[in-house]
N, CA, C and O of each residue as an XYZ file, in Angstrom:
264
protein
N       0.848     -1.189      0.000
C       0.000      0.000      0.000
C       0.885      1.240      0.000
O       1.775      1.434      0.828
N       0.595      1.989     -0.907
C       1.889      3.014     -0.943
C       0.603      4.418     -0.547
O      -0.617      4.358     -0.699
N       1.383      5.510     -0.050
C       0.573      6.825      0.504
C      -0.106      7.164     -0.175
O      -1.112      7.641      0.351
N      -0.087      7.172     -1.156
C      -1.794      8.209     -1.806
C      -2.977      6.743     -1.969
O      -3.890      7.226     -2.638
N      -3.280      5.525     -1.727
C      -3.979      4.871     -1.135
C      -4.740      5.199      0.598
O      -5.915      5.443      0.873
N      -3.482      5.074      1.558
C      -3.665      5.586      2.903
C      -4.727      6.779      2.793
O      -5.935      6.808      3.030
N      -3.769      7.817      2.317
C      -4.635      9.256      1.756
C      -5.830      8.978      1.606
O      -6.586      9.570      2.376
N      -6.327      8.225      0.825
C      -7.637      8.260      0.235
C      -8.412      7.462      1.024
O      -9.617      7.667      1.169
N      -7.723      6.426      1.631
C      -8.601      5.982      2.854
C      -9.393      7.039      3.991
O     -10.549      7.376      4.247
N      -8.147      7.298      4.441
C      -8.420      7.880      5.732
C      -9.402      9.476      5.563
O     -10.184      9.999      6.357
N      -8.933      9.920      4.145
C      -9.985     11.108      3.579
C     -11.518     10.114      3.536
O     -12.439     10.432      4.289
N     -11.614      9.288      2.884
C     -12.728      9.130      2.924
C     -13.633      8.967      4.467
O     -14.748      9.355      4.813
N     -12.868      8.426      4.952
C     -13.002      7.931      6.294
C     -13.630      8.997      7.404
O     -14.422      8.591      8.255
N     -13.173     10.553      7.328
C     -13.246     11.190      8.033
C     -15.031     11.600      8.255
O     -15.447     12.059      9.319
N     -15.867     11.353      7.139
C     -17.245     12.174      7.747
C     -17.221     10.628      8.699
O     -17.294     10.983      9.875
N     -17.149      9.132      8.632
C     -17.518      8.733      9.029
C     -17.082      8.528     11.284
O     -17.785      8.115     12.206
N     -15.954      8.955     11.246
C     -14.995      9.794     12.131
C     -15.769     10.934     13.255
O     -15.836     10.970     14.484
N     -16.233     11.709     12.289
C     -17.080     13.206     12.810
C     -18.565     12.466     13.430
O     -19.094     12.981     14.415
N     -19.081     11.438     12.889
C     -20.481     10.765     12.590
C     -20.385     10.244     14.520
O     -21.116     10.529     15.469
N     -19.459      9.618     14.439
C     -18.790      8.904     15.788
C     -18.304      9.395     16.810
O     -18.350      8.806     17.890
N     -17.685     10.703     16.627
C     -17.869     11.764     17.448
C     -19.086     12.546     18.286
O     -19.283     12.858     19.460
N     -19.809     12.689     16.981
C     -21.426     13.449     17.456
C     -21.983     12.311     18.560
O     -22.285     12.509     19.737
N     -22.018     11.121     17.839
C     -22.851     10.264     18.369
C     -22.400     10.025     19.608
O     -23.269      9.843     20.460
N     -21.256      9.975     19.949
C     -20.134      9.442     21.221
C     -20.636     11.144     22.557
O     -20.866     11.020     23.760
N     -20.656     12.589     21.702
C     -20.436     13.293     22.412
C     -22.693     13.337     22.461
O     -22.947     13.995     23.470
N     -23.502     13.081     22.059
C     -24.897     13.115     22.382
C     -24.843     11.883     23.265
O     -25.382     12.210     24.322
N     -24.613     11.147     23.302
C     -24.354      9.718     24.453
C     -24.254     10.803     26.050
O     -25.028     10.996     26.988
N     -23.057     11.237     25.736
C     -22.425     12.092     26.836
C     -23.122     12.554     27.925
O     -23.080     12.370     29.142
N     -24.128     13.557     26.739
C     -24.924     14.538     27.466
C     -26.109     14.080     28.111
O     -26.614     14.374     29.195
N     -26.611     12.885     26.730
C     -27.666     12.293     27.601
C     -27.229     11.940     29.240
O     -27.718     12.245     30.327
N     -26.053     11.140     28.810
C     -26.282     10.308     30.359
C     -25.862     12.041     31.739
O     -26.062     12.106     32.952
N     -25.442     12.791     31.057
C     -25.488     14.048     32.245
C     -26.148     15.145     32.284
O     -25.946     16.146     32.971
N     -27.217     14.852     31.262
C     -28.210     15.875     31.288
C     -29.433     15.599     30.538
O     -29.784     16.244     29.549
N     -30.062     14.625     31.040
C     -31.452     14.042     29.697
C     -32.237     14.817     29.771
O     -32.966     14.729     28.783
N     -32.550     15.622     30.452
C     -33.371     16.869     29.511
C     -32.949     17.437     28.589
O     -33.659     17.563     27.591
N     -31.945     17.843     28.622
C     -31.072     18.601     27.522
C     -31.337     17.802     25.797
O     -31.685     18.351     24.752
N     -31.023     16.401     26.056
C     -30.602     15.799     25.386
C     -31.612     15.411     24.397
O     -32.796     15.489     24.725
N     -31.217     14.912     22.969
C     -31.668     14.558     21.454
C     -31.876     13.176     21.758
O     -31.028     12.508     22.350
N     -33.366     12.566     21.235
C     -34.007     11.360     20.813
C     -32.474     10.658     20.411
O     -31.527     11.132     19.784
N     -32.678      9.287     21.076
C     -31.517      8.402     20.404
C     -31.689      8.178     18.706
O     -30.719      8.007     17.967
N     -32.777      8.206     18.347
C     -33.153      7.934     16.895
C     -32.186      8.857     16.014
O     -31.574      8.515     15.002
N     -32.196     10.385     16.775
C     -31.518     11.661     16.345
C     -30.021     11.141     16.288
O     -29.494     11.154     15.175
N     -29.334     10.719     17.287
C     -27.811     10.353     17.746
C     -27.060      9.287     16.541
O     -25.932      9.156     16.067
N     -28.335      8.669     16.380
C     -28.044      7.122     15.469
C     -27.874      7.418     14.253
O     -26.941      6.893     13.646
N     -29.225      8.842     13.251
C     -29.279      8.969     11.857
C     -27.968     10.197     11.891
O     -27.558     10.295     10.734
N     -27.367     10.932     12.611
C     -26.280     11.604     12.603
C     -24.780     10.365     12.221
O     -23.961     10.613     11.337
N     -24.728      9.222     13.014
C     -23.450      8.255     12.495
C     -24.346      8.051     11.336
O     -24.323      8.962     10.510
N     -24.947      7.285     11.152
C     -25.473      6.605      9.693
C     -25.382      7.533      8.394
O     -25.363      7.064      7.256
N     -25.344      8.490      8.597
C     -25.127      9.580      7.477
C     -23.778     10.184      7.411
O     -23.471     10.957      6.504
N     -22.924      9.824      8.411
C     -21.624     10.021      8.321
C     -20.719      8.609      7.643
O     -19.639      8.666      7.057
N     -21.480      7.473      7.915
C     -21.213      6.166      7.825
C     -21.617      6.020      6.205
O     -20.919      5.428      5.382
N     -22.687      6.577      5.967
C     -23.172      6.383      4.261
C     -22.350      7.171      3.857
O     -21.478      6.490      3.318
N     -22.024      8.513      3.772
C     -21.302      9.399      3.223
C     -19.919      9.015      2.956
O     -19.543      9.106      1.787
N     -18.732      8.415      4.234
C     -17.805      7.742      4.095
C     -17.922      6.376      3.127
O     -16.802      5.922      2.889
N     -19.031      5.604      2.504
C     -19.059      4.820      2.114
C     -19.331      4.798      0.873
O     -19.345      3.795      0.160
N     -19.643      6.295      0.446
C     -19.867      6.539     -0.949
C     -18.596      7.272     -1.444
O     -18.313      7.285     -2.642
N     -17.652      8.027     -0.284
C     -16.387      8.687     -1.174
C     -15.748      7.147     -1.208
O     -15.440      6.760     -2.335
N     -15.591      6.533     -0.476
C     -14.627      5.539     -0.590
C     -15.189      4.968     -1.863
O     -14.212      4.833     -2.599
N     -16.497      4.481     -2.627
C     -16.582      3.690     -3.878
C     -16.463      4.914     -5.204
O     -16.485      4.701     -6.416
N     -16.358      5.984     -4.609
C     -16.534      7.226     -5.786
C     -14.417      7.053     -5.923
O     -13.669      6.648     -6.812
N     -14.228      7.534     -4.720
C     -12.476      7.191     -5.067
C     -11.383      6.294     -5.350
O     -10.204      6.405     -5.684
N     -12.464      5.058     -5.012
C     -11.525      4.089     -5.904
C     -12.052      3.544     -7.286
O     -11.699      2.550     -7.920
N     -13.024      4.518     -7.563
C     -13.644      4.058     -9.094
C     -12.616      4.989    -10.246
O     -12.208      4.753    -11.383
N     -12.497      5.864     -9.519
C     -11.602      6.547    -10.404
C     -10.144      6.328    -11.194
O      -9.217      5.598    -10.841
N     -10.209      6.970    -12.073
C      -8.725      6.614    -12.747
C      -7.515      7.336    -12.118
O      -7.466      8.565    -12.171
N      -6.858      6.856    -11.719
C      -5.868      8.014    -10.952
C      -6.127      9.291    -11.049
O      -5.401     10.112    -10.488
């Protein structure tokens, strides 16, 4: 695997990264403030759309021709 592979991994990788973050930091709050806090349904379609998104650069960037 030579670096501009890695590259393109880990680029693609990143909404799914941010997705896991949100979800990790709404977990958070729930458990220290559930009033405050967003429907788990809300927590879940925030990764899943970071998770689809990462899963479409990754087949969009390796379809390509260099």
């Amino acid at each position: 695997m030579n670096l501009k592979v890695v590259a393109k991994v880990f680029g693609s990788l990143i909404p799914a990264m941010i997705g896991t973050y949100l979800l990790v930091k709404d977990y958070i709050a729930a458990a220290n403030h559930p009033e405050w806090s967003v429907s788990p349904m809300v927590m879940w379609v925030k990764f899943g759309v970071g998770l689809i998104v990462s899963i479409i650069l990754l087949f969009v960037v390796f379809r390509q021709k260099n």
